[in-house]
LUMPAMI-157947 format. One record per atom (N, C-alpha, C): x, y, z. Coordinates in steps of 0.1 Angstrom, whole numbers, plus 5000, padded with zeros to 4 digits. Each point is the difference from the previous one (the first is absolute). Example, Ala and Ser with C-alpha at 12.3 -4.5 7.8 and 13.67 -1.06 7.14 Angstrom:
// LUMPAMI-157947
513249435078
499150125000
500950125000
499650114993
500950115000
499250115008
***
This chain:
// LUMPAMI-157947
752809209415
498950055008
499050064990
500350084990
499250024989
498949934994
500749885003
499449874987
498849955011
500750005017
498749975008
498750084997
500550135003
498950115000
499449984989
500649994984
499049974990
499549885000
499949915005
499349875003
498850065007
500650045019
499050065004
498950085001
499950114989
499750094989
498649974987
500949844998
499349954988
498249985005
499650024989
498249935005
500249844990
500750024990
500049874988
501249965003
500449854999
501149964999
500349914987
501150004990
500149924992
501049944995
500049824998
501350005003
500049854994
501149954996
500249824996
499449945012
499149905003
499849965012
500849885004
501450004997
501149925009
500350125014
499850114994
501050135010
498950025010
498449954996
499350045015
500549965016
500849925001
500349905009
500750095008
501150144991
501250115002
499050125008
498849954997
499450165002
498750015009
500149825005
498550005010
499850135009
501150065006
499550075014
499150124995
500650074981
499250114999
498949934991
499949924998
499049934990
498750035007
499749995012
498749995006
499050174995
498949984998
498850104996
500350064990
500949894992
500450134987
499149914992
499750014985
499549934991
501549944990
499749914998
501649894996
499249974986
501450024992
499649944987
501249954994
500349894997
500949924999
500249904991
501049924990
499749894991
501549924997
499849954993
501649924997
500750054993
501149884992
501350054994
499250034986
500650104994
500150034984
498850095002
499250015013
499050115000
500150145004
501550034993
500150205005
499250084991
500450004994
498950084989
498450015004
499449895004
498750015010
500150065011
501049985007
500350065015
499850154998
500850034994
500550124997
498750104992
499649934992
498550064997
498750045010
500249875006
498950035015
500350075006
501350035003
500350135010
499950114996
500350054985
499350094997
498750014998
499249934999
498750015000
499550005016
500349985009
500150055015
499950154998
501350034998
500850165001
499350094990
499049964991
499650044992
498650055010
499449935004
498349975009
500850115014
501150074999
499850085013
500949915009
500649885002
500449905012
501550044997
500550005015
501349975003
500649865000
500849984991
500649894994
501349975004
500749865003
500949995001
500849804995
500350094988
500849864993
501349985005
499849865005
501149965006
500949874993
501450034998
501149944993
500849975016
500049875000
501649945004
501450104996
500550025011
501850115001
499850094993
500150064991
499650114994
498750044992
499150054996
499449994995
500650064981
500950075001
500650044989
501049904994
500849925004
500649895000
499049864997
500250024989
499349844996
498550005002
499250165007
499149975003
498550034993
499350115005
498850014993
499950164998
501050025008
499850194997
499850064982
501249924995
499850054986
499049934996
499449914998
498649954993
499250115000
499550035017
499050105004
500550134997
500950054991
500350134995
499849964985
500349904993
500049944988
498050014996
499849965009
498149984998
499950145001
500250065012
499050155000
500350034991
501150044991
500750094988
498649954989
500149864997
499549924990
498450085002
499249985012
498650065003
499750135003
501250114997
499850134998
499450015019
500549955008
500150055014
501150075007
500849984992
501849995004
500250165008
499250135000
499350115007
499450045004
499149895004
498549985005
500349935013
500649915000
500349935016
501350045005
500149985013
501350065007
500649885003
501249994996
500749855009
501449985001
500150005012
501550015011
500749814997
500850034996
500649895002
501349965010
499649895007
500750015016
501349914998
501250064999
500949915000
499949905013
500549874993
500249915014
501649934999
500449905008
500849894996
500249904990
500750054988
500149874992
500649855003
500149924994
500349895007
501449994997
500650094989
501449994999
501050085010
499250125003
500350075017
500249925014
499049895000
499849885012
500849954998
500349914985
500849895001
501450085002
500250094993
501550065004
500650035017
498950035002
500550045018
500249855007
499249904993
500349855010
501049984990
500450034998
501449954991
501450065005
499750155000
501150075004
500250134998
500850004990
499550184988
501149954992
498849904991
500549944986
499650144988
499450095002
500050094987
500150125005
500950025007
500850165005
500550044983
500049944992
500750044987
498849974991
500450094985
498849964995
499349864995
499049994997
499549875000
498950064992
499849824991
498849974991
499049905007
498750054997
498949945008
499249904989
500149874996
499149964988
499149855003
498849994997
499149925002
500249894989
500149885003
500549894990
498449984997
498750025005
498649954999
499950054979
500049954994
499649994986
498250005000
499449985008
498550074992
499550144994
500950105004
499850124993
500850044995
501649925001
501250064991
500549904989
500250044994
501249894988
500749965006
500449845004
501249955005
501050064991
500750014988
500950014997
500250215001
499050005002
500150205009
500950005012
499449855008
500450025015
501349984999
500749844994
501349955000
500450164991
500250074993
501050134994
500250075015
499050005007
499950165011
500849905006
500049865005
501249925011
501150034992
500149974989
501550034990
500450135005
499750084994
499950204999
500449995020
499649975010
500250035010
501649915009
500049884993
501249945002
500850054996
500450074987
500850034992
500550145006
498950075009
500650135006
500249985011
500249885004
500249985015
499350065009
498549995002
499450085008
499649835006
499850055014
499449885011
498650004994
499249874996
499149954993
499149945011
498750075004
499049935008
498849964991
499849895002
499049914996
498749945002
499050094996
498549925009
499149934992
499549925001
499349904994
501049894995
500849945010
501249954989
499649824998
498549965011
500149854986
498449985009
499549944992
498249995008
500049824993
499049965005
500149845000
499549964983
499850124991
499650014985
501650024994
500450115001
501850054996
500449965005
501049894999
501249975006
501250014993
499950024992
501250014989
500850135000
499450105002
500050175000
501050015005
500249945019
501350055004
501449934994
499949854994
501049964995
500550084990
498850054988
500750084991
500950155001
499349985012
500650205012
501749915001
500349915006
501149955009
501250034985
499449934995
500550014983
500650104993
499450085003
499750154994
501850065011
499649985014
501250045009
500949994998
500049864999
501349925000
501050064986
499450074994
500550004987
501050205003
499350065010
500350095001
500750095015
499549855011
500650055011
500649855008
500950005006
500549895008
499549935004
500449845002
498549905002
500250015017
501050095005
499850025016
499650095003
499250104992
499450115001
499149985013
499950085011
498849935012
499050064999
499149905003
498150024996
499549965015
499150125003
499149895012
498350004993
499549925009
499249984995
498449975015
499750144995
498950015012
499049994997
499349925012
498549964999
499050025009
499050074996
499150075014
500550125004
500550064994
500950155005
499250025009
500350055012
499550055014
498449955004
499949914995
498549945003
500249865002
499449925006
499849865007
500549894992
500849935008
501349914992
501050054992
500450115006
500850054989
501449895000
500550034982
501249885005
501050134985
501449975012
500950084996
501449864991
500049974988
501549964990
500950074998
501449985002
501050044989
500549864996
500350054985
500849944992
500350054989
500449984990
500650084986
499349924989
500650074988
499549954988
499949844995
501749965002
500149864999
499049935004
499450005016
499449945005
498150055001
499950094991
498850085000
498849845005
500249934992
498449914993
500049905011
501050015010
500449885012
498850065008
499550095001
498650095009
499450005000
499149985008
498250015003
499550144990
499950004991
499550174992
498549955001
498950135002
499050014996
499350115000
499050065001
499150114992
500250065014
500150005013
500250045007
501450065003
501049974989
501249995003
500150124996
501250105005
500850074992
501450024998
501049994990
501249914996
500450154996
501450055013
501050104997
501249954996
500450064989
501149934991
501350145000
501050005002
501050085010
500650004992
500850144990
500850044995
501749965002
500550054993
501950005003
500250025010
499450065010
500850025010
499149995013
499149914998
498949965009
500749865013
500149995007
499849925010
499749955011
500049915006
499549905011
500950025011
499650085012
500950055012
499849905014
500949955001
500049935012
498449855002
499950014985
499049874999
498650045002
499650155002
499350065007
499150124995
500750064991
499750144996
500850024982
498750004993
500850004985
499650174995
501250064993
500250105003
500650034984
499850184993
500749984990
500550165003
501150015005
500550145003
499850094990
500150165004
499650134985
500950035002
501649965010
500950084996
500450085012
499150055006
500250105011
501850015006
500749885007
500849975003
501250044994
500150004981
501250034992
499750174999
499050045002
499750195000
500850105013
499049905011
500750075012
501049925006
***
């Protein structure tokens, strides 16, 4: 409700314009400023220069805005243009998409879990494959976003690789797409069979620890234990 009211609230709106489509109902009489991929650093500039002119601003990120999104840019810039005490700015938690996919899945990360983005345009591939190593190796349930776009395709084969080496090739994975938004489509299957799947940028690929499994064909789950305590 928060995130409504700051929509509602806003006089400027700014945002990737894939996500206007998410936000028609508050979009009307606001002023929209919007652009494509690789253009955050712009985004994020214009909105402070909005918030700078006096305007109520509101930058909008898909699921979280802290998560993968634009919140740190727009603290990254003010700091850089000596505003960083000069503007006021609330940052509105929302739904990540690893929160979505988890609930249409089941409660695959009741235990802890590593969250890593296979997208290589801002990281060192061989950065990302260590943090899949480093996270296999501790057995934490592995969620995966960005895991293959119609440019990477290779990324998740090298991920499967990386598993196989450190957790059971029946380890269970599902694999959600559209978390709680239109066509959503719900997989399980495991490691062995990871690359047998529809994966795409929409996708996000939970990968289930030692003691993670698939209940009744239905519900994939990775217990904390509760049961051996009380």
């Amino acid at each position: 409700m928060r995130a409504i009211d700051a929509l509602k609230e806003a006089q400027v709106i700014v945002t990737y314009k894939n996500y206007l489509k998410y936000i028609e109902q508050f979009s009307k009489n606001r002023e929209i400023f919007s652009s494509g991929m690789m253009k955050e650093v712009e985004r994020a500039s214009k909105a402070i220069d909005f918030a700078n002119e006096g305007k109520r601003v509101a930058v909008v990120s898909t699921g979280d805005a802290g998560i993968y999104g634009m919140a740190g840019l727009v603290l990254e810039l003010l700091e850089k243009r000596g505003l960083i005490d000069k503007l006021q700015v609330e940052i509105v938690p929302g739904v990540s998409a690893i929160n979505a996919a988890a609930a249409v899945a089941g409660a695959p990360i009741m235990h802890d879990f590593a969250v890593i983005s296979l997208s290589d345009l801002l990281t060192d591939w061989d950065v990302i494959k260590k943090r899949v190593e480093m996270a296999a190796l501790g057995d934490f349930v592995i969620a995966l976003y960005n895991p293959k776009s119609s440019k990477r395709v290779s990324n998740i084969s090298d991920v499967q690789q990386i598993l196989l080496k450190h957790k059971s090739k029946s380890t269970p994975i599902a694999i959600v797409k559209n978390a709680l938004r239109d066509n959503q489509q719900l997989v399980f299957t495991d490691i062995e069979n990871l690359l047998n799947n529809d994966i795409d940028m929409l996708s996000i690929v939970i990968i289930g620890n030692s003691q993670s499994q698939i209940i009744n064909k239905k519900y994939f789950i990775t217990p904390r234990g509760y049961h051996k305590k009380y």
